[in-house]
DOKOL-920263 format. One record per residue: residue number from 1; residue in one letter; x, y, z of N, C-alpha, C in turn. Coordinates in steps of 0.1 Angstrom, whole numbers, plus 5000, padded with zeros to 4 digits. Layout:
BEGIN
LUMTI   num   residuo    n.x    n.y    n.z   ca.x   ca.y   ca.z    c.x    c.y    c.z
LUMTI   NUM         A      X      Y      Z      X      Y      Z      X      Y      Z
...
***
This chain:
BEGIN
LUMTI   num   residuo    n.x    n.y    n.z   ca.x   ca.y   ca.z    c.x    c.y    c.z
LUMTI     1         X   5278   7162   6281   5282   7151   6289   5288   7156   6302
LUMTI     2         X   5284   7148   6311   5288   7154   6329   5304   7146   6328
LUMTI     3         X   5309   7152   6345   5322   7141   6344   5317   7136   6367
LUMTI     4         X   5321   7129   6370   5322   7131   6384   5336   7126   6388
LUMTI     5         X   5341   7132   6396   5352   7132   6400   5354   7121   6416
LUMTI     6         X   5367   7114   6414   5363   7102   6426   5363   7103   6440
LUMTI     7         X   5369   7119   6439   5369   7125   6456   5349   7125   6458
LUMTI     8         X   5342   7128   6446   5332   7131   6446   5318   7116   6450
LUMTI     9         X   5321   7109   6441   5320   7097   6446   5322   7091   6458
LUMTI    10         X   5335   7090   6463   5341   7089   6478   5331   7094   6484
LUMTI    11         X   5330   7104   6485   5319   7115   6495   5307   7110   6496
LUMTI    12         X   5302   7104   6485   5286   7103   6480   5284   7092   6490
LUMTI    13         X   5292   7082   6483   5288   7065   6488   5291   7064   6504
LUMTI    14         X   5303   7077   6506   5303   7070   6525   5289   7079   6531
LUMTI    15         X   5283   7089   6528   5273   7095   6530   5263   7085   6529
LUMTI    16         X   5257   7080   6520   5246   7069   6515   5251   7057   6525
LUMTI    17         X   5263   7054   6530   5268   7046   6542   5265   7045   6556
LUMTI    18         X   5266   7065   6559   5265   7066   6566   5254   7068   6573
LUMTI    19         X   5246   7077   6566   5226   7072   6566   5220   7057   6570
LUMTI    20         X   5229   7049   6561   5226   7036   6569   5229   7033   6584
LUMTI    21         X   5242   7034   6584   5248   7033   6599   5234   7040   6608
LUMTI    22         X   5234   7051   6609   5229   7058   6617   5211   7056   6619
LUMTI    23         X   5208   7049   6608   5192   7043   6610   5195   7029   6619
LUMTI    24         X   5205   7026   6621   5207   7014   6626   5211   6999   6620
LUMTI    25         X   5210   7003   6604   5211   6994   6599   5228   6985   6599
LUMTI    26         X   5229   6976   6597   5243   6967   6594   5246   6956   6586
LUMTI    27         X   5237   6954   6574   5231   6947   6567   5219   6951   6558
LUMTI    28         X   5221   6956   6543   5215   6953   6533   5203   6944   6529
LUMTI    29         X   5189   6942   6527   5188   6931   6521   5189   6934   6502
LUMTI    30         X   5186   6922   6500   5190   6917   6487   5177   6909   6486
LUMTI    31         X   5167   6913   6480   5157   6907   6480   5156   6900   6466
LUMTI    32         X   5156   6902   6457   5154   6898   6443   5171   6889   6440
LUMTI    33         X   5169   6880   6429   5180   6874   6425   5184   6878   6411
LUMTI    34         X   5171   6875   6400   5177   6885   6390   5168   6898   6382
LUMTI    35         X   5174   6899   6373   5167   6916   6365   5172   6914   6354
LUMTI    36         X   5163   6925   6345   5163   6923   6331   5174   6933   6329
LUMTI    37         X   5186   6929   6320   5198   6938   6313   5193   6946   6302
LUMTI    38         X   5192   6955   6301   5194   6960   6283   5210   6965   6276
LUMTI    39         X   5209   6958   6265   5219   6962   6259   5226   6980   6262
LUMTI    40         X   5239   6982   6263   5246   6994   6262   5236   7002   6252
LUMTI    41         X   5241   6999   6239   5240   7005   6228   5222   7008   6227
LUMTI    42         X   5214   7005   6235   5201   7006   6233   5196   7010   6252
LUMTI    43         X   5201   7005   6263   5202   7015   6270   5201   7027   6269
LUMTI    44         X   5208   7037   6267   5214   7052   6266   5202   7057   6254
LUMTI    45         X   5196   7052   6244   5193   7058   6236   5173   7062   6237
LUMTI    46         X   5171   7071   6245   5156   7069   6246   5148   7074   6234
LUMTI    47         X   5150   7076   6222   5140   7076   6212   5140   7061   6207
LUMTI    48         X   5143   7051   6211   5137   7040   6206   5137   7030   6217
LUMTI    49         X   5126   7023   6218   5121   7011   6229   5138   6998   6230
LUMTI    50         X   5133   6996   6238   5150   6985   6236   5142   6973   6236
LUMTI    51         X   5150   6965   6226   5145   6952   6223   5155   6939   6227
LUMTI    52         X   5164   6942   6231   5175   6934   6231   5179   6933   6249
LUMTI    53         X   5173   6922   6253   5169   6921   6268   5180   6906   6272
LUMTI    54         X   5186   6906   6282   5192   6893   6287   5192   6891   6304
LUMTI    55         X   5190   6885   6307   5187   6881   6322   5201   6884   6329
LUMTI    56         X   5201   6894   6341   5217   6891   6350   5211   6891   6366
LUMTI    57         X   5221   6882   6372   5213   6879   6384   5229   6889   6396
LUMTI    58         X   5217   6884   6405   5226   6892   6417   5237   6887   6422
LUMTI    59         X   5234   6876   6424   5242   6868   6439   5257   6865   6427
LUMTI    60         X   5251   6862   6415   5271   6865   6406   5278   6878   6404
LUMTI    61         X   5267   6887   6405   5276   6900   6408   5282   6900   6419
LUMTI    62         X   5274   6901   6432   5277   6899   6445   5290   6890   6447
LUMTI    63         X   5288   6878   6444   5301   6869   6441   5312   6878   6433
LUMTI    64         X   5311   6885   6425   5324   6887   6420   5331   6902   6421
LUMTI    65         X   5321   6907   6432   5324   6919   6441   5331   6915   6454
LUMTI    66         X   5330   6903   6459   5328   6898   6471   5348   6892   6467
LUMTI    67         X   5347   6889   6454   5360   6884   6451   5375   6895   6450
LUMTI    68         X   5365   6908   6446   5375   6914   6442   5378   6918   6454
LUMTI    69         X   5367   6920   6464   5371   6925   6481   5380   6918   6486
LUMTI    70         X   5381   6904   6484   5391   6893   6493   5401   6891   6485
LUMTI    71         X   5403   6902   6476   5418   6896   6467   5419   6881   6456
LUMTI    72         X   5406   6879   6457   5412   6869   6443   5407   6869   6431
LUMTI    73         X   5400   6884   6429   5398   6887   6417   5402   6898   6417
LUMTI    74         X   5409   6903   6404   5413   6923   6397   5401   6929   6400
LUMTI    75         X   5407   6940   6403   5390   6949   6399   5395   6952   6382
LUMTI    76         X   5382   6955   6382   5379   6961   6363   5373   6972   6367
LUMTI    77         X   5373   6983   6356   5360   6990   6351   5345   6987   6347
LUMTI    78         X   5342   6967   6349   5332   6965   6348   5320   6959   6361
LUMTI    79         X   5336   6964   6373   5330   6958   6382   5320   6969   6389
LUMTI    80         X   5320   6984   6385   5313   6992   6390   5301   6989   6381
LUMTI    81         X   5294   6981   6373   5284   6976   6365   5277   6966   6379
LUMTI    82         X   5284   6955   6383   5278   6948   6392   5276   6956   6403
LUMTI    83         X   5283   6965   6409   5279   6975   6420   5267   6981   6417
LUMTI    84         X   5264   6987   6405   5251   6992   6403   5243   6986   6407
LUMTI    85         X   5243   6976   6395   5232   6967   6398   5228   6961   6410
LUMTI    86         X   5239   6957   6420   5236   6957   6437   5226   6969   6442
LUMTI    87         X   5232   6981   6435   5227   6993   6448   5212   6996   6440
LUMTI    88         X   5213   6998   6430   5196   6995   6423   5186   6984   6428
LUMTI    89         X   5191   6974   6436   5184   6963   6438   5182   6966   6458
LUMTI    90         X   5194   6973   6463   5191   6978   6476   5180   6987   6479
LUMTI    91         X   5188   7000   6470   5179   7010   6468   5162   7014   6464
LUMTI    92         X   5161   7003   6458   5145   7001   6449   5138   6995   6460
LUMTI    93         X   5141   6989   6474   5136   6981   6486   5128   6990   6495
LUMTI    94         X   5140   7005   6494   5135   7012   6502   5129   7026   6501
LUMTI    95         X   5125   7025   6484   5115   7035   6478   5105   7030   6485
***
């Protein structure tokens, strides 16, 4: 098991930030609305196919990132789940 540390993270994401800035970008798109979830417990395990699939869309993640930026929602440890799922959906645009 790895660990990363959040000085390390810090670094990462303003770097992946700052690549944007400097292509000129100031705005993300967000092309897709939703994607297929797989379960945790079947996620992580690649000797067997995952069968247990549920639809999660963007624009509620987005909404509830968007919430915890303006103060009227907590952050959680689950909000770095909707962050993924944002930057998977930026990032896959510009493979």
């Amino acid at each position: 098991m790895d660990e990363i540390t959040l000085d390390e993270l810090k670094v990462i994401v303003e770097k992946l930030l700052q690549y944007h800035e400097q292509k000129g970008d100031s705005t993300l798109p967000i092309i897709h609305e939703y994607y297929w979830n797989i379960a945790t417990e079947q996620r992580y395990n690649p000797h067997v196919s995952p069968t247990d699939f549920t639809i999660g869309q963007l624009s509620f993640d987005l909404q509830h990132l968007r919430e915890i930026a303006g103060g009227d929602r907590e952050p959680t440890g689950y909000a770095l789940v909707w962050l993924g799922q944002l930057l998977i959906a930026i990032g896959g645009e510009e493979a």
